[in-house]
VOZA-533077 format. One record per residue (C-alpha): residue number from 1; residue in one letter; x, y, z. Coordinates in steps of 0.2 Angstrom, whole numbers, plus 5000, padded with zeros to 4 digits. Layout:
REM VOZA-533077
<num=NUM residuo=A u=X v=Y w=Z>
...
REM end
This chain:
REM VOZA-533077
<num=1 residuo=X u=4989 v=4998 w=5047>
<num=2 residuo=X u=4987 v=5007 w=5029>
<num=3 residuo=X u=4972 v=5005 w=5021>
<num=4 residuo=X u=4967 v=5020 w=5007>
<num=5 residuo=X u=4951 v=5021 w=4998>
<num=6 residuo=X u=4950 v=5018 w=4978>
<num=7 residuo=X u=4937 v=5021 w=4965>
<num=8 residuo=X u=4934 v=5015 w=4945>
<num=9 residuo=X u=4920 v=5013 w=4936>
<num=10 residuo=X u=4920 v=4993 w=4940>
<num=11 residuo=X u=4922 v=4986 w=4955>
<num=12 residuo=X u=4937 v=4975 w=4948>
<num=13 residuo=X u=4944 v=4990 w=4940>
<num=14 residuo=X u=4943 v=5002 w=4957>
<num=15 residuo=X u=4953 v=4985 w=4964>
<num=16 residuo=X u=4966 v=4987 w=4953>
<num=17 residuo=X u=4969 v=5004 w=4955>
<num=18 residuo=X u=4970 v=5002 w=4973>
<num=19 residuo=X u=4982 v=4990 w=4971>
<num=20 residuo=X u=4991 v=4998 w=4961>
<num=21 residuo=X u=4992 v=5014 w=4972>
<num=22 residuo=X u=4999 v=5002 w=4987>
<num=23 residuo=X u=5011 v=4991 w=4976>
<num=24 residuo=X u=5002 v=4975 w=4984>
<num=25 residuo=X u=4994 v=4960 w=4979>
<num=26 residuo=X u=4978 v=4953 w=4982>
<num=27 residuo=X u=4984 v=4941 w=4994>
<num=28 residuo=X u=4990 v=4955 w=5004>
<num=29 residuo=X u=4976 v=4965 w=5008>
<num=30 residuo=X u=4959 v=4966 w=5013>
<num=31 residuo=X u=4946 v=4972 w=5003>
<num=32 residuo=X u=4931 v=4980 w=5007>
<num=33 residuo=X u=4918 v=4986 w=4994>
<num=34 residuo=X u=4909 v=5003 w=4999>
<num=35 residuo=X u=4899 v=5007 w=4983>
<num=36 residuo=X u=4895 v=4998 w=4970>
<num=37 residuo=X u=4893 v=5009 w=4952>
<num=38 residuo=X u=4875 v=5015 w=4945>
<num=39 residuo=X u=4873 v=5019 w=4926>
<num=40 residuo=X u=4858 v=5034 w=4935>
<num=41 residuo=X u=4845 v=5042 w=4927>
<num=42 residuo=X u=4847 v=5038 w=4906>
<num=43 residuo=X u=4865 v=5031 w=4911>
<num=44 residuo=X u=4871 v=5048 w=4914>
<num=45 residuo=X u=4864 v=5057 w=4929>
<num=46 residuo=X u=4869 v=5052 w=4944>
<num=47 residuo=X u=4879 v=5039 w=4939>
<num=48 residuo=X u=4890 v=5032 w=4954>
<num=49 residuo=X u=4908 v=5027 w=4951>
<num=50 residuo=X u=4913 v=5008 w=4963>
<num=51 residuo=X u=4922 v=5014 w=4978>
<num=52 residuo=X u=4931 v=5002 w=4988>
<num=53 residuo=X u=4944 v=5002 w=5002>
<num=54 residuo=X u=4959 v=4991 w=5002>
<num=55 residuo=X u=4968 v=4988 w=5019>
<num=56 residuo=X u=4986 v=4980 w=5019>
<num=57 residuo=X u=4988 v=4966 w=5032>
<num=58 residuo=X u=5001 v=4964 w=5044>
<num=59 residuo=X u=5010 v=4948 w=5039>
<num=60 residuo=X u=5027 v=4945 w=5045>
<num=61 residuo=X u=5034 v=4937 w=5032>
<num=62 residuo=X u=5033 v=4952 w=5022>
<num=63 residuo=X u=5037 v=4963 w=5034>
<num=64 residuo=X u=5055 v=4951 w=5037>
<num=65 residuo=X u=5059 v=4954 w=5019>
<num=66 residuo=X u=5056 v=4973 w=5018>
<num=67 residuo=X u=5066 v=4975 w=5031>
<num=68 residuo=X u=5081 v=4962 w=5024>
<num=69 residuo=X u=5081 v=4969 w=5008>
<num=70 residuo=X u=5084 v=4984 w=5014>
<num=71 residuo=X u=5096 v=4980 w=5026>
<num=72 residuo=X u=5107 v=4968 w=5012>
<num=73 residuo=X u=5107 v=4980 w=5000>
<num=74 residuo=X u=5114 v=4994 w=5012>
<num=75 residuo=X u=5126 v=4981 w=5015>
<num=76 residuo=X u=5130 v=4977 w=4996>
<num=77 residuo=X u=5127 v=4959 w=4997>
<num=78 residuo=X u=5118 v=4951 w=4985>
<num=79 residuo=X u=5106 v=4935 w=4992>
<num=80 residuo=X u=5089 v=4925 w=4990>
<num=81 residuo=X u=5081 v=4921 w=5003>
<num=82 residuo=X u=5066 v=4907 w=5009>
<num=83 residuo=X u=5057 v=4916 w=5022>
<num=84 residuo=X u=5040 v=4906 w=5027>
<num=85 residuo=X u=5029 v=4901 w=5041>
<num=86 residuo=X u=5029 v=4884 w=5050>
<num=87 residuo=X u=5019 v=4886 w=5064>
<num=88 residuo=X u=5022 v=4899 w=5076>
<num=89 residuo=X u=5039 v=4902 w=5069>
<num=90 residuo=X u=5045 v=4912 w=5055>
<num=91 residuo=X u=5059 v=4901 w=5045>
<num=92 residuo=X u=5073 v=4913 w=5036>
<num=93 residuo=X u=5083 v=4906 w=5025>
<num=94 residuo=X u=5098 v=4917 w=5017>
<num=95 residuo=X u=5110 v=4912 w=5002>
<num=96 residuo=X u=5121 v=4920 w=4993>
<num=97 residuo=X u=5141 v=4921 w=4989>
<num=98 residuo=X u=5147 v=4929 w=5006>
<num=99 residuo=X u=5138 v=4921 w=5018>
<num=100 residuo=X u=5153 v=4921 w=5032>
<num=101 residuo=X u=5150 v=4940 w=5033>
<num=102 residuo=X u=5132 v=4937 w=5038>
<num=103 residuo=X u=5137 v=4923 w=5049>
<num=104 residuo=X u=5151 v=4929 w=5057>
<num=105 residuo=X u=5161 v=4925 w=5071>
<num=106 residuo=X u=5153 v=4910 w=5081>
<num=107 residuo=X u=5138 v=4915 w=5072>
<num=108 residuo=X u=5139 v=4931 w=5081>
<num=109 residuo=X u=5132 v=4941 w=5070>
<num=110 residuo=X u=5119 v=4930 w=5064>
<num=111 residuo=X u=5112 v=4928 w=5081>
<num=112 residuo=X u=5111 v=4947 w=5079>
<num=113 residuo=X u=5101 v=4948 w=5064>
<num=114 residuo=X u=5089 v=4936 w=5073>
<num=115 residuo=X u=5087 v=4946 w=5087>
<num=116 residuo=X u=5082 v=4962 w=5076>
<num=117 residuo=X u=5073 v=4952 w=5064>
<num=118 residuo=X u=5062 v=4946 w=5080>
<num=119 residuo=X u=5057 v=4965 w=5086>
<num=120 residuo=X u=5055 v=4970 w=5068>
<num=121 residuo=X u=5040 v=4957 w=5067>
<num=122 residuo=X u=5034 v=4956 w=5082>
<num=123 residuo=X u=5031 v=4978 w=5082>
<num=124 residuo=X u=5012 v=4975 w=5074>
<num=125 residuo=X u=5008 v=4957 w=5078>
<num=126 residuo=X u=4995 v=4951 w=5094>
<num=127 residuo=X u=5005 v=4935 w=5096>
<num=128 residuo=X u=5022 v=4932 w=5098>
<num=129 residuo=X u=5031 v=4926 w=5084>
<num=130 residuo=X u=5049 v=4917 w=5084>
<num=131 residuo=X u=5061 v=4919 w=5072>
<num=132 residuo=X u=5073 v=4909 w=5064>
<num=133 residuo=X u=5088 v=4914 w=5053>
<num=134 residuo=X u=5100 v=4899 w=5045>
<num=135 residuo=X u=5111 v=4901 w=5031>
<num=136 residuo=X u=5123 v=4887 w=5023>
<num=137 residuo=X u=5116 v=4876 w=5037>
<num=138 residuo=X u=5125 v=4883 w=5049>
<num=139 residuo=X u=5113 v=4881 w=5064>
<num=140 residuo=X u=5113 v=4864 w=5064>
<num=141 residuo=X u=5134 v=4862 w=5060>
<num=142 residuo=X u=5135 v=4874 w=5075>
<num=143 residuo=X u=5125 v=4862 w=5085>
<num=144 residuo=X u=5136 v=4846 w=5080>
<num=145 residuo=X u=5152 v=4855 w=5085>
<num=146 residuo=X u=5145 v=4860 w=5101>
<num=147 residuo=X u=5140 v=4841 w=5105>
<num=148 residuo=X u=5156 v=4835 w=5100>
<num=149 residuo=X u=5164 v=4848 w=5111>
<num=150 residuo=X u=5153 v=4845 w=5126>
<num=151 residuo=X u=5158 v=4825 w=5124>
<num=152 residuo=X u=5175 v=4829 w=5120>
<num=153 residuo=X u=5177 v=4841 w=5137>
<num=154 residuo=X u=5166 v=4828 w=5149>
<num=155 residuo=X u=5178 v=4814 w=5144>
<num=156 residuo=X u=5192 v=4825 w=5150>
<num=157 residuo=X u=5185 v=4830 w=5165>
<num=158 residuo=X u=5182 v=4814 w=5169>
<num=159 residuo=X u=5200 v=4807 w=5165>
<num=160 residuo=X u=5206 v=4823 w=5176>
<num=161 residuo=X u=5197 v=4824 w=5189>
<num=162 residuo=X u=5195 v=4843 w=5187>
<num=163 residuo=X u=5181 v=4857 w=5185>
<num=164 residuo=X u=5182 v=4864 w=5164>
<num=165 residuo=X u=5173 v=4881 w=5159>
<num=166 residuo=X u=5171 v=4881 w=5142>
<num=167 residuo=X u=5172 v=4896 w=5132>
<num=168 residuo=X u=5157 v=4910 w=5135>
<num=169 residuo=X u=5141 v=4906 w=5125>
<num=170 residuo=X u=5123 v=4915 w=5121>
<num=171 residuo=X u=5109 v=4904 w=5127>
<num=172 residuo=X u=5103 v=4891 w=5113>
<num=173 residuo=X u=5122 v=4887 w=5113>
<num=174 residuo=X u=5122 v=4884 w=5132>
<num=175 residuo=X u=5109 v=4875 w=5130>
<num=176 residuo=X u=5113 v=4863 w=5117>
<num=177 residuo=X u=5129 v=4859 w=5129>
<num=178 residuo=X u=5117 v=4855 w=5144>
<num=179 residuo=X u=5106 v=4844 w=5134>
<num=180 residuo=X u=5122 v=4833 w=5127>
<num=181 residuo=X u=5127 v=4830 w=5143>
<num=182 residuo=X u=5111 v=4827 w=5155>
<num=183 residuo=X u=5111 v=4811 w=5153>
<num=184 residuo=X u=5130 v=4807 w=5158>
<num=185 residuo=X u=5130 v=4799 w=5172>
<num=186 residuo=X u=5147 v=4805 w=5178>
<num=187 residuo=X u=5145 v=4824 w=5172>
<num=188 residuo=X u=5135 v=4841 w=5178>
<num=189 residuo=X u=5135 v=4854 w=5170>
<num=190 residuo=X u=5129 v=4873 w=5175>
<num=191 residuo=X u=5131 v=4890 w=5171>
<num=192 residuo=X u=5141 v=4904 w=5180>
<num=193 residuo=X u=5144 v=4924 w=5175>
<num=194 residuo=X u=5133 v=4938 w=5167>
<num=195 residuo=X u=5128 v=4939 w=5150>
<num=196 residuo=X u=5134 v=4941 w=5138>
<num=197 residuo=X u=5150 v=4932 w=5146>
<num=198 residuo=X u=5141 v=4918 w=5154>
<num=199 residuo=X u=5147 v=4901 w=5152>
<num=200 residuo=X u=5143 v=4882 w=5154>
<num=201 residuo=X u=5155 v=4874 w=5167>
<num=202 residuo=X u=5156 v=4853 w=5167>
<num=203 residuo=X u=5161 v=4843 w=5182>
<num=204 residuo=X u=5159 v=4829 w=5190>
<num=205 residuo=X u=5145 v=4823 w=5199>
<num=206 residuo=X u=5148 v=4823 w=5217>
REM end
């Protein structure tokens, strides 16, 4: 946690400086005043300058977008991003012209970002924090695919008789199969293998 100690001969103006100094705004830290200014003796002896001390807050949504920022512009893309809190989740949204490269393949990479995005604001905070990355949408068209998919395969077990394994899939995606299927009364679905090959199998209930 940074926190420095500023002086001025206000108050406000000891404040500013401060700020200043830390390249912060108000909102982001907490300020504490530790002496307020004396004119003194004739308004010259012993006078006292305002001293104050300004600590930065650990809030996550900054910390999210030092660390993107930095990340994009080492990786020459040019973006905007919506990052806010909803809850107990931070909520990323990225756009920009070459999104596919952030996404990329099955959403690879953006299940990446996530993960990293996840430790890097979670280091200072008491709570745990999750995180969210979207861009374009593509969680949720991700999640339609998968459900068309996992109705599309149980139809064909059921017409074939025969166990499918579908492709290997990170968690949430497993998950979203198992969800779009549990109530089917003719399917079961598990999962089989070690991560990060692991993979949802459909068959037929016995």
């Amino acid at each position: 946690m940074k926190l420095i100690e500023s002086i001025g001969k206000t108050v406000e103006e000891a404040i500013e400086l401060g700020l200043k100094e830390l390249n912060k705004t108000r909102d982001q830290v907490d300020i504490e005043v530790l002496e307020l200014p004396s004119k003194g003796f004739l308004g010259i002896i012993g006078s006292k300058l305002a001293k104050v001390k300004l600590t930065v807050l650990d809030r996550p949504e900054d910390d999210a977008r030092t660390f993107l920022e930095d990340l994009f512009r080492a990786m020459d893309l040019e973006v905007n991003m919506d990052i806010h809190q909803k809850n107990d989740t931070l909520v990323v949204n990225i756009e920009g012209p070459n999104m596919g490269v952030i996404i990329g393949r099955r959403g690879q990479t953006l299940d990446s970002l996530q993960y990293l995005l996840s430790l890097v604001v979670n280091k200072n905070s008491d709570k745990y924090i999750k995180v969210f990355v979207d861009t374009e949408n593509y969680r949720q068209k991700r999640e339609d695919t998968l459900i068309r998919l996992a109705n599309k395969m149980a139809n064909k077990v059921r017409k074939i008789g025969k166990t499918i394994a579908l492709e290997p899939m990170n968690p949430y995606e497993r998950r979203i199969i198992h969800a779009s299927l549990q109530s089917n009364p003719y399917i079961q679905t598990y999962s089989e293998g070690e991560e990060p090959f692991r993979k949802v199998v459909i068959a037929l209930k016995r």
